[in-house]
C-alpha positions as CSV (number, residue, x, y, z in Angstrom):
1,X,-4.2,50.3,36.4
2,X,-2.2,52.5,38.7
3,X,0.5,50.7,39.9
4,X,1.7,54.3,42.0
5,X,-1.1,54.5,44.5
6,X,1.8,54.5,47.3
7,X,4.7,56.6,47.1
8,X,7.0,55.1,44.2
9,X,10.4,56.1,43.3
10,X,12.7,55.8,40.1
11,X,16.5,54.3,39.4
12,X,17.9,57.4,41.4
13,X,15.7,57.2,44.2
14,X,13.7,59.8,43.3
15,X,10.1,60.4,43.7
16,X,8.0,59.6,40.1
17,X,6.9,63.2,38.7
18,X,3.3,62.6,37.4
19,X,4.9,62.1,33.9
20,X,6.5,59.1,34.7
21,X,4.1,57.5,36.7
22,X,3.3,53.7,35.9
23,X,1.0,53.4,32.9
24,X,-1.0,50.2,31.4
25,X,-2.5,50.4,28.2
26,X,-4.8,47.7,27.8
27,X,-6.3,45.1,30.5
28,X,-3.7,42.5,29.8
29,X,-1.3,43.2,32.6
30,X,-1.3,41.0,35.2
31,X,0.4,42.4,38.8
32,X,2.4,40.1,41.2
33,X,5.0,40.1,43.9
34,X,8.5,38.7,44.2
35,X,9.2,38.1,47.6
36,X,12.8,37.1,47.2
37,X,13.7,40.3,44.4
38,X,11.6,42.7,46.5
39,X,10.0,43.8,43.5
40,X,6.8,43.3,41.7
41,X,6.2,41.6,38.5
42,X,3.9,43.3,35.8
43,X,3.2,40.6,33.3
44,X,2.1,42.0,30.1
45,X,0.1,39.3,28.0
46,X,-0.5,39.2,24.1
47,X,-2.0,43.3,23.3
48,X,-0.5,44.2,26.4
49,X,1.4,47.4,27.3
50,X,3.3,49.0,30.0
51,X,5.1,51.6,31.1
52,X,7.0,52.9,34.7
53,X,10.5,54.4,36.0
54,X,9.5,52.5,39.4
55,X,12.5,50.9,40.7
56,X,11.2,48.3,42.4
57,X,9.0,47.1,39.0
58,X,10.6,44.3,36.6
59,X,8.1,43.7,33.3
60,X,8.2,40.3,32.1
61,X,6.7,38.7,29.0
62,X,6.8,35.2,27.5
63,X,7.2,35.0,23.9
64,X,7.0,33.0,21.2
65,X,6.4,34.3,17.3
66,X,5.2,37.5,19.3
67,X,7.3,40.8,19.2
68,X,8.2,42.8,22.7
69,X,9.7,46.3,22.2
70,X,11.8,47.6,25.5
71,X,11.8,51.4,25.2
72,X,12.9,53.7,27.8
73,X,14.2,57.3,28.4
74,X,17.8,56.5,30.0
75,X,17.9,60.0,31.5
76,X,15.2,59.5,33.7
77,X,14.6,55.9,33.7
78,X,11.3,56.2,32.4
79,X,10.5,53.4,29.9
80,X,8.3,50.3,29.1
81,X,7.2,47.4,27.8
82,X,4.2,46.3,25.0
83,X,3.7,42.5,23.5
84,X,2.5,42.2,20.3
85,X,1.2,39.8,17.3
86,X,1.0,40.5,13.8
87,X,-0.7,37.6,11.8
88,X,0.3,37.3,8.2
89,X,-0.2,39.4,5.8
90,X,-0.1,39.1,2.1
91,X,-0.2,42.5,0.9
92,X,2.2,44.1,2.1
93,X,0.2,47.3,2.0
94,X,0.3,49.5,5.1
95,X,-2.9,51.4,4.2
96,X,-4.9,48.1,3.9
97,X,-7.7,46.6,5.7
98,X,-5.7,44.2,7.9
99,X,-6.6,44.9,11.2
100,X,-3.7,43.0,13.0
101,X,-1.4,44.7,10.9
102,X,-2.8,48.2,12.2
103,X,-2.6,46.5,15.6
104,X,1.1,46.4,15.4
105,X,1.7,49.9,14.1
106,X,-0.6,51.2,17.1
107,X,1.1,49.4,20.0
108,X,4.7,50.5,18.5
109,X,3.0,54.1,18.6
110,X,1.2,54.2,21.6
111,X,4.8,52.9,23.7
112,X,6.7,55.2,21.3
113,X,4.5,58.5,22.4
114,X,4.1,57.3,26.1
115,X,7.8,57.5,26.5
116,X,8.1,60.6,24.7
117,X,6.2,62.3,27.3
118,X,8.2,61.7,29.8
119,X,10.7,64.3,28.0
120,X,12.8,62.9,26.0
121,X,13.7,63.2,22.4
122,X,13.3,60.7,19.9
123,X,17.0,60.3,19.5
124,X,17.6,59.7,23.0
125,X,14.9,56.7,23.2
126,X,16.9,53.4,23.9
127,X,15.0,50.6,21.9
128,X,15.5,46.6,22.4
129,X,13.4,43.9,20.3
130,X,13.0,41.0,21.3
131,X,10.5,37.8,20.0
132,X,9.9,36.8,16.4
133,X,10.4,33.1,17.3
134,X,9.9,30.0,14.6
135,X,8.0,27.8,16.4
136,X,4.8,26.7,14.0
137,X,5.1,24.1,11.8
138,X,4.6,24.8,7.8
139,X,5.9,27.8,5.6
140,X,3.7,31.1,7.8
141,X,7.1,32.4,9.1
142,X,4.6,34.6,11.5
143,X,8.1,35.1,13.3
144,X,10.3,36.6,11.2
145,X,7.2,38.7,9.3
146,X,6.3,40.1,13.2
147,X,10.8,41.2,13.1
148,X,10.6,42.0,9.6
149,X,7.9,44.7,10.0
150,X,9.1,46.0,13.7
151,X,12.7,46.7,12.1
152,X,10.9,48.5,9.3
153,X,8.6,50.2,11.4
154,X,11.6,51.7,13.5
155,X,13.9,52.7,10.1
156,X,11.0,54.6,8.6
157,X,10.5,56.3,11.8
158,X,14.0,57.2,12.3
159,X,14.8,55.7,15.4
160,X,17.8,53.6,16.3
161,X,17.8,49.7,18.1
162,X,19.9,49.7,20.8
163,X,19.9,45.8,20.5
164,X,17.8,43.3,19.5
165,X,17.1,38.9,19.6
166,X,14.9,37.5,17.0
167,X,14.2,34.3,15.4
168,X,15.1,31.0,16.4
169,X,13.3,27.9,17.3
170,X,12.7,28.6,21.0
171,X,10.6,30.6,22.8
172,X,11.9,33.6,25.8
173,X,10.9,34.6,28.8
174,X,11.6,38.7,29.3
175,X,12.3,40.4,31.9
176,X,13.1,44.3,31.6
177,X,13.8,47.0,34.5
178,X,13.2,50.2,32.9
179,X,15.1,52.2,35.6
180,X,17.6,50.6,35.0
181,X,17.5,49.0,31.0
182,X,18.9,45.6,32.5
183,X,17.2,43.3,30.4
184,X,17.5,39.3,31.2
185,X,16.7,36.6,28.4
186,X,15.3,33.3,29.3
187,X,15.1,30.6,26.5
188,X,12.1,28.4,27.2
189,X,12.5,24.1,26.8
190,X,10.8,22.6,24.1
191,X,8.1,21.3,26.1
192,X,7.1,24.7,27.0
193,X,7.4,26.1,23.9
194,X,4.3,23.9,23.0
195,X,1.9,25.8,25.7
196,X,3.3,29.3,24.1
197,X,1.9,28.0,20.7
198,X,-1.7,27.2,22.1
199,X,-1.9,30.9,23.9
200,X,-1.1,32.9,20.3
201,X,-2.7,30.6,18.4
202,X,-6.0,31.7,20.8
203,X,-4.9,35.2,20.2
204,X,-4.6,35.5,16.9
205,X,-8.5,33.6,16.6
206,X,-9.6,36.7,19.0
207,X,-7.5,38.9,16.8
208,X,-9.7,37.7,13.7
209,X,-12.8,38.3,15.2
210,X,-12.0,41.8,17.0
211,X,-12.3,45.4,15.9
212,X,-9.2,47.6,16.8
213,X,-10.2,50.5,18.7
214,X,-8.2,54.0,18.6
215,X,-6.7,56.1,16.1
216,X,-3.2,55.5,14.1
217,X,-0.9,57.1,11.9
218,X,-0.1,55.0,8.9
219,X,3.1,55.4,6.8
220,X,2.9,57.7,3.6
């Protein structure tokens, strides 16, 4: 997806150098406009990821036990947005076969290096977690294992959270302007915490039955 066919400017009003144009990773970004905010709404679904310094772009997410990481480059405004689920995991192994696991690690990376290009240093990244929700019944804790492993992933990585909202009983809606890092969190009624449930339960089943595609670096 290119979301800067037309002209497209950043938080200072400047015109997006080809660095910091708007980039999806994955086909589950859904694209809509709000007529009132006079800005458009990139939805990023379960394995989804995007990225823009576009001003008038807010990405929004809904989440349950999923994990969102907001990262941005606050000098320039260049930052994004990926939603992801990692299914348990006995192991606890970070070189074994789990493919979700690996999922994880690659859409922390992929976010991580796509802001990084935009020129900024890895100190300088401004990271906020959201997700990690309890909502299924029984003793899985998906939620706080999907945290768990995002705070880990960012210690042994060296970068710092800039602020983060995990666990709990209800679900969030997310909305993030990476121009500006203005993040607004929604908690979801009960009632539609149940629909959440049905859409991760679906994609942790395709999860199970996919192969992950592309390279990663795994911890030593």
């Amino acid at each position: 997806m290119n979301a800067g066919a037309n002209k497209r400017v950043n938080g200072s009003g400047q015109s997006l150098p080809r660095s910091q144009e708007p980039i999806a990773q994955g086909p589950h970004v859904v694209r809509t406009y709000n007529r009132k905010l006079h800005s458009y709404y990139m939805r990023i679904l379960p394995g989804g990821s995007y990225a823009t310094a576009a001003r008038d772009e807010i990405i929004v997410t809904v989440l349950g036990s999923c994990v969102a990481a907001c990262i941005r480059n606050p000098r320039t405004g260049f930052g994004g947005m990926n939603h992801f689920m990692l299914p348990e995991h006995e192991t606890g192994e970070w070189s074994g076969v789990s493919a979700s696991l690996r999922y994880g690690n690659y859409a922390m990376e992929a976010l991580v290096n796509t802001v990084l290009k935009s020129g900024c240093k890895r100190h300088e990244l401004e990271i906020k977690l959201f997700g990690g929700s309890s909502l299924y019944d029984g003793v899985s804790l998906v939620g706080k294992k999907n945290a768990e492993f995002t705070l880990k992933y960012l210690e042994k990585e060296g970068l710092r959270v800039a602020a983060q909202d995990f666990g709990g009983s209800r679900g969030r809606r997310i909305h993030y302007c990476p121009a500006t890092g203005r993040v607004h969190r929604l908690l979801l009624r009960h009632n539609v915490d149940e629909s959440v449930v049905k859409a991760e339960r679906k994609y942790i089943s395709h999860l199970a039955h996919s192969e992950i595609e592309g390279d990663i670096e795994l911890f030593d």
